[in-house]
ROZA-964313 format. One line per 8 residues: number of its first residue (from 1); for each residue x, y, z of C-alpha. Coordinates in steps of 0.25 Angstrom, whole numbers, m for minus. Example, Ala and Ser with C-alpha at 12.3 -4.5 7.8 and 13.67 -1.06 7.14 Angstrom:
<recs>
1) 49/m18/31 ~ 55/m4/29
</recs>
This chain:
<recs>
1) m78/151/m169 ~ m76/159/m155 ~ m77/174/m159 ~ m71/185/m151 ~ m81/188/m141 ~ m85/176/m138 ~ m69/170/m137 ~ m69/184/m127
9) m83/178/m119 ~ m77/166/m118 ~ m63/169/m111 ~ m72/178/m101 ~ m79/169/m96 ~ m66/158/m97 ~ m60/171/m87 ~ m72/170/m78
17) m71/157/m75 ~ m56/158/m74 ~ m58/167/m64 ~ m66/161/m56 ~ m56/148/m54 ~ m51/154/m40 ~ m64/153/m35 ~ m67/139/m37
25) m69/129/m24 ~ m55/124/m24 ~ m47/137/m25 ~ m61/147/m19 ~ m55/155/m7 ~ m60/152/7 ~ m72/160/10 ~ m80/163/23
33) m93/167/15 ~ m92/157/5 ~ m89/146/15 ~ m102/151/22 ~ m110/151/9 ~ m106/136/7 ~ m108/130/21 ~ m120/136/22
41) m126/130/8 ~ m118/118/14 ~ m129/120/27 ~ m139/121/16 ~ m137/108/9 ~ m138/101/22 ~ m151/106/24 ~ m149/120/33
49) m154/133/27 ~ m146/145/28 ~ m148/156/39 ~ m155/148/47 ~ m145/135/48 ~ m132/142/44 ~ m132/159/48 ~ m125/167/34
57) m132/181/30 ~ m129/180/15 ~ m142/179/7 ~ m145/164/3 ~ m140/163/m12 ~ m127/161/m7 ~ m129/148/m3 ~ m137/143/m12
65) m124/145/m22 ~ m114/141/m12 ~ m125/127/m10 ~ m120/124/m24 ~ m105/125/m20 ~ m108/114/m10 ~ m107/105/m25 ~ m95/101/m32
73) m86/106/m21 ~ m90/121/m23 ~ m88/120/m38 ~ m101/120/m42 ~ m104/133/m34 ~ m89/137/m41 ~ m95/134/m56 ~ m108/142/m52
81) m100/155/m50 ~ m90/153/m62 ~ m103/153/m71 ~ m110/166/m65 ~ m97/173/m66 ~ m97/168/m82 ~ m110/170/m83 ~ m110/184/m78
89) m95/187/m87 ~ m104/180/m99 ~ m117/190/m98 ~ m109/203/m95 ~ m99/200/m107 ~ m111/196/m115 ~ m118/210/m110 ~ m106/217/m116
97) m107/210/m130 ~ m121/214/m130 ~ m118/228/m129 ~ m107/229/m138 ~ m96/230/m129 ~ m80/230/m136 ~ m76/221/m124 ~ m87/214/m117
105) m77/204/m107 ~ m73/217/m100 ~ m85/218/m91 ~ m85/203/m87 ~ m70/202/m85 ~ m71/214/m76 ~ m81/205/m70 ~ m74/192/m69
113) m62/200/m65 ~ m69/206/m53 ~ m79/196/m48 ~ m66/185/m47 ~ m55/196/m41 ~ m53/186/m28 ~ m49/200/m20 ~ m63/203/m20
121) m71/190/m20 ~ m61/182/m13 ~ m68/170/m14 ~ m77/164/m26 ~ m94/162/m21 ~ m96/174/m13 ~ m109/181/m14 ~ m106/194/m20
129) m97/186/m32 ~ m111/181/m37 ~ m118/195/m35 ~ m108/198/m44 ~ m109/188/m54 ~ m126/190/m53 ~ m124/205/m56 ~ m117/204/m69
137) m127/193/m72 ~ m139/201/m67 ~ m133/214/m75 ~ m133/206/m88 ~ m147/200/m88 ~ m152/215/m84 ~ m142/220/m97 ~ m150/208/m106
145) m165/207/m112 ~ m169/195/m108 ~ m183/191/m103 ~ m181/188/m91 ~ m169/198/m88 ~ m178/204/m75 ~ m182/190/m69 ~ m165/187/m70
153) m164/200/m64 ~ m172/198/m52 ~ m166/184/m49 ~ m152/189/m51 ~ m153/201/m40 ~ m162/192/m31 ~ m150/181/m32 ~ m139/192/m28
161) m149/196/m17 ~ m150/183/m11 ~ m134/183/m13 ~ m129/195/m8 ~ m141/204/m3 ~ m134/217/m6 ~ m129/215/m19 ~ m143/216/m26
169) m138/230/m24 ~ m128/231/m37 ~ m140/226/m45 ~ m150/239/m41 ~ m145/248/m52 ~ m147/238/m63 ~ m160/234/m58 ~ m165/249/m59
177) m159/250/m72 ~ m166/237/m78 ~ m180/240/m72 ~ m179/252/m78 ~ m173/253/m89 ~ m180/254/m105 ~ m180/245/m117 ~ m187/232/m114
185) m200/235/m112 ~ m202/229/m100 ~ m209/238/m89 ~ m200/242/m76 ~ m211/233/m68 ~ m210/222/m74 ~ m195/221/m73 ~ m197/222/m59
193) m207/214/m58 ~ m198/201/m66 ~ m186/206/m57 ~ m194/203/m44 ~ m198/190/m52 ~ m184/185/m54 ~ m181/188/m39 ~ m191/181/m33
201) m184/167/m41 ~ m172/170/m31 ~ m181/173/m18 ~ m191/161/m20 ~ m182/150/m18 ~ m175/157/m5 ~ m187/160/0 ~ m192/146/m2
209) m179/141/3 ~ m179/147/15 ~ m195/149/19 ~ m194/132/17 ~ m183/129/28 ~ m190/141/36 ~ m179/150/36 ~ m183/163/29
217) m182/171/43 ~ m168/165/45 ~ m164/170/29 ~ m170/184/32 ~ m163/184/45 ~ m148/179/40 ~ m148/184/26 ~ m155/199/26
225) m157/202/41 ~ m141/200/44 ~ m136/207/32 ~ m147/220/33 ~ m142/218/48 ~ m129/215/53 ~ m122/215/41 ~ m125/229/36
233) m129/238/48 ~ m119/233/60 ~ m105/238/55 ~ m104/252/47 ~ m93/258/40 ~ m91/272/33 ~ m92/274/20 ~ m78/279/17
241) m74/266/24 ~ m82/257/15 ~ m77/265/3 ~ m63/264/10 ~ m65/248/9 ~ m70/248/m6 ~ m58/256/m9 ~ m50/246/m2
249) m58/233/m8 ~ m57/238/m22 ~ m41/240/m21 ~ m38/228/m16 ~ m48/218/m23 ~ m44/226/m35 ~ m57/230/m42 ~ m53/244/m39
257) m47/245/m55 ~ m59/239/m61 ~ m69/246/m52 ~ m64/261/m55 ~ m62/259/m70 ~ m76/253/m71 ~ m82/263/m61 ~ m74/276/m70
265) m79/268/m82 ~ m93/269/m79 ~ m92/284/m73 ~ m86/287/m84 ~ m97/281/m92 ~ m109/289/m84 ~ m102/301/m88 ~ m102/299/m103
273) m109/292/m114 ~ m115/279/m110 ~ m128/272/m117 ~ m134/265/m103 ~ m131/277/m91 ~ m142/269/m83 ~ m135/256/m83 ~ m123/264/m82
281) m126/270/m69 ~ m133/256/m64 ~ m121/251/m66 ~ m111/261/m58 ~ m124/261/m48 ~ m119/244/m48 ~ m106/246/m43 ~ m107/252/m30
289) m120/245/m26 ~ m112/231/m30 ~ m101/233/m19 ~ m112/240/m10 ~ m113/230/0 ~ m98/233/5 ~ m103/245/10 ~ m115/241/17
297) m113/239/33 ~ m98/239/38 ~ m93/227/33 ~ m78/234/30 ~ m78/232/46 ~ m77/217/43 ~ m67/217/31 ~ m68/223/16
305) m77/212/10 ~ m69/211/m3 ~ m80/203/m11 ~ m92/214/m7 ~ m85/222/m19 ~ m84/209/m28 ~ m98/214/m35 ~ m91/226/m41
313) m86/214/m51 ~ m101/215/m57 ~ m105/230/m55 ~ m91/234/m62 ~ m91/224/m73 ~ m105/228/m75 ~ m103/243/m75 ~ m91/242/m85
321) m99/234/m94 ~ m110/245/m93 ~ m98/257/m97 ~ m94/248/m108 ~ m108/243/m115 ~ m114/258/m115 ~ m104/269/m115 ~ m105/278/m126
329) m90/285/m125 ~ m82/280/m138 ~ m70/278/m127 ~ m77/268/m121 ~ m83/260/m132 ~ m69/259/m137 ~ m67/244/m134 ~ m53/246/m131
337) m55/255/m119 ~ m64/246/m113 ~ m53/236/m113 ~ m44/246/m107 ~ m55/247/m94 ~ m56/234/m94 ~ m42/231/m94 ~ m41/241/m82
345) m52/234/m75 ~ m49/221/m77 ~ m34/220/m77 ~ m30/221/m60 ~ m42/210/m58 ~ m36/202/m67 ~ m23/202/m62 ~ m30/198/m48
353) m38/186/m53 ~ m24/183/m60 ~ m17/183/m48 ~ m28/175/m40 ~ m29/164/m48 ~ m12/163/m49 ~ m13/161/m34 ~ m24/153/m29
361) m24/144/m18 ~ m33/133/m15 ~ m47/135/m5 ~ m39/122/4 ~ m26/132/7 ~ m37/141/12 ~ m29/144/27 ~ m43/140/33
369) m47/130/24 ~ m32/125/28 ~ m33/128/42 ~ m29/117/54 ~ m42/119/59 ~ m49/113/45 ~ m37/103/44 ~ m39/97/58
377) m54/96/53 ~ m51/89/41 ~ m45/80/49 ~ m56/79/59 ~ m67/83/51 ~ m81/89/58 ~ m95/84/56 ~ m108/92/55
385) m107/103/65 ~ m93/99/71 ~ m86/111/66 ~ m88/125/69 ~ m80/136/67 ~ m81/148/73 ~ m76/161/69 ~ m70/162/55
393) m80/157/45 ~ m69/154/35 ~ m69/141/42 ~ m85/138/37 ~ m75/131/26 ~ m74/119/35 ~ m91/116/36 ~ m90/117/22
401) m77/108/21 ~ m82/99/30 ~ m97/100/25 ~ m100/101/40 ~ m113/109/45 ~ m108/119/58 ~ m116/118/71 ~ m121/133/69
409) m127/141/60 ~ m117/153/63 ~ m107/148/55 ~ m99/161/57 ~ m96/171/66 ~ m90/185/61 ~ m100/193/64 ~ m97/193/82
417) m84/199/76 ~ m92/210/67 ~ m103/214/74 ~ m102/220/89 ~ m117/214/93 ~ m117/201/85 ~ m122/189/93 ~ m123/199/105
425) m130/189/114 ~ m122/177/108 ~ m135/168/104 ~ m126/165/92 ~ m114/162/97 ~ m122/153/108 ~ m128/148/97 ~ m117/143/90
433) m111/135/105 ~ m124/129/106 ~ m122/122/92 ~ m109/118/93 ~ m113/113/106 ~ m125/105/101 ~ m116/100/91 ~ m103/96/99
441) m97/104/88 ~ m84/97/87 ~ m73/108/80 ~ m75/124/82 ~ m66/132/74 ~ m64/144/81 ~ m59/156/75 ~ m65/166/86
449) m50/173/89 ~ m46/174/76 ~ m41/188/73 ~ m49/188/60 ~ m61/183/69 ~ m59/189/82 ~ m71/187/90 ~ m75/199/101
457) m78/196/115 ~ m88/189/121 ~ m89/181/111 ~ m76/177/109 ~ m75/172/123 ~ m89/165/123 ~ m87/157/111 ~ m72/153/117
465) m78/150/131 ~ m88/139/123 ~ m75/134/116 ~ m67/131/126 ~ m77/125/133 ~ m82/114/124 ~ m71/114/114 ~ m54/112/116
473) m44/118/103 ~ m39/108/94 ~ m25/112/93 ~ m20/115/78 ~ m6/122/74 ~ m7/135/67 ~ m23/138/68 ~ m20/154/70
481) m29/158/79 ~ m42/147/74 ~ m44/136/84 ~ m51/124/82 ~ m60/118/93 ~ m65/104/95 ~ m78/100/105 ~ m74/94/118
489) m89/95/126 ~ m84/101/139 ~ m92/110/146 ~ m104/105/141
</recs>
């Protein structure tokens, strides 16, 4: 007969699959990033290697997830991230039974609540969701006494790394306090040492990968050289103004409740009577080093990056569970105030997922994915390296519709409308004539005067002078601003 705790275990992890209905493949929102992921795992299973066949600067994990999604019509890739978000509510609420909390769902619902708030993560498979997820996981493996705790350890940071470099950051104050914390005999080198070990079952294979197919410059290029580049150094911002878009993130993606009772909570907590201060302060040290890369570069130049704070759904949940396994204050033992912060906490997010789930709408009423441009395709549908868009890679969906390869490896284009000195000598966007020229490329889909997309001069004038010469527009009603062009071969 089912017991109370384990009838409570069992509708939390029933919620954390409820929750994670909107983001399966039929209902998934349209995603630039997450179409770029599966096209380029797309390129992958036909035999290309990412970076040097394809250009993308996120570290290769990303793809190696998104090859499974090329399955079951995305589903399989869908039931991967249903399991981890289980498995990571399962650990943390078995974590809380293990230290005698009154009401060990709160910290995992707070989870669940966070990591699926679709203001923040807009879209299910992005690569900060599963940072998230691997943290909570990562943190409960540290919490056990297991064997092999440190070799899990070491393969857990070292996949976040190789998924979104500068997320291994929310995991530095753990790591300190593990490698150095007393009680299980084993040396602080040697802890290090099995870390290190564990990594290196992450590094191996990519290495391998990517030394075979003789592309190990082109991942260090794309992946690390681009993001320690371009990505952190061109743009800069102040820090009131970051602090100003935090502020505005946190309101209208609504965490800001649950952040500053569990941030007050754990404050509080330091003050007074606590029985584990050092994982205490690790964990306050979390939550500002898990949203740390929305303050890195400029990148509130180009918009406010709502899923660069979906992290917080780990580092906070963590942190509350920390204030409630440990404290020492007879008000917070009491179990019935810890279901009054976690009601606090909890209780807006919820109403949001409610209200999300209420009102979906299918990935096809998408206004791109229903756009005349892809109907008058679907009807006239493209071959390999027939269709190219340029401009707004929200129309990457039509490769992977059509599982189509592109002519060129520069499969998007927003950086000539970020950075000032991008392509300065226009070798890329040569580049990318030249293939659609070798190709006789037969559809471009051109969003290059969008206002969402406004390219600057010259390059806005060259890539329409090479249009117009070996292209004509296919007229369609109501394309606002997006034109689709078909191959005529004058001029050549």
């Amino acid at each position: 007969m089912m017991n109370r705790r384990n009838y409570s275990l069992f509708l939390l992890l029933a919620a954390s699959v409820v929750m994670s209905l909107p983001y399966m493949p039929y209902y998934n929102p349209l995603s630039c990033d997450t179409e770029t992921y599966r096209y380029i795992s797309f390129v992958m299973m036909k035999g290309g290697v990412p970076y040097r066949d394809v250009f993308d600067h996120k570290p290769p994990m990303i793809y190696a997830l998104n090859y499974t999604g090329l399955f079951l019509g995305g589903w399989l890739q869908w039931l991967i991230n249903t399991f981890l978000a289980a498995l990571a509510t399962f650990l943390l609420y078995r974590l809380g039974r293990k230290h005698r909390c009154p009401y060990p769902a709160i910290p995992p619902l707070l989870f669940n609540l966070m990591l699926h708030d679709f203001l923040i993560i807009g879209t299910g498979g992005v690569t900060r969701e599963y940072a998230s997820m691997v943290l909570v996981i990562f943190f409960c493996v540290m919490m056990g006494e297991g064997r092999w705790r440190y070799y899990v350890m070491g393969l857990l940071a070292s996949f976040t790394f190789f998924l979104q470099q500068e997320q291994v950051l929310a995991f530095l104050p753990f790591l300190v306090y593990s490698f150095f914390r007393r009680g299980d005999g084993v040396l602080p080198g040697r802890r290090i040492m099995e870390f290190v070990a564990g990594g290196l079952l992450v590094l191996a294979p990519i290495l391998l990968y990517f030394g075979w197919h003789h592309a190990l410059a082109d991942l260090w290029r794309d992946a690390f050289g681009f993001n320690f580049g371009w990505y952190t150094t061109t743009l800069r911002e102040t820090f009131g103004e970051h602090l100003k878009r935090a502020k505005r993130v946190l309101d209208a993606g609504n965490y800001e409740v649950a952040v500053l009772v569990v941030l007050v909570l754990g404050i509080v907590s330091l003050l007074s009577r606590h029985g584990n201060k050092r994982l205490l302060l690790a964990s306050l040290a979390a939550v500002p080093l898990s949203i740390i890369p929305a303050f890195m570069g400029g990148r509130g130049v180009l918009g406010d990056f709502y899923d660069y704070y979906l992290p917080l759904s780990a580092s906070v949940s963590i942190l509350l569970f920390t204030v409630f396994a440990y404290t020492e204050e007879p008000f917070l033992q009491a179990g019935k105030l810890q279901v009054l912060f976690g009601i606090l906490a909890c209780t807006s997010l919820a109403y949001t997922f409610l209200q999300h789930i209420t009102h979906l709408s299918p990935k096809r009423a998408h206004p791109v994915v229903d756009s005349p441009e892809l109907n008058y395709l679907r009807a006239h549908r493209p071959g390999n390296y027939q269709l190219y868009q340029f401009g707004d890679h929200r129309y990457v969906c039509a490769y992977n519709e059509f599982r189509i390869l592109a002519p060129s490896r520069w499969i998007y284009h927003n950086f000539w409308t970020v950075y000032d000195n991008w392509d300065r000598d226009h070798a890329i966007l040569r580049s990318i004539e030249e293939d659609l020229l070798r190709h006789r490329t037969t559809y471009v889909i051109d969003c290059s005067t969008d206002p969402a997309t406004q390219f600057k001069e010259p390059v806005l004038g060259l890539w329409h002078s090479f249009l117009e010469k070996y292209y004509e527009r296919v007229p369609l009603p109501d394309t606002g601003g997006v034109r689709l062009w078909k191959w005529r071969g004058r001029g050549e």
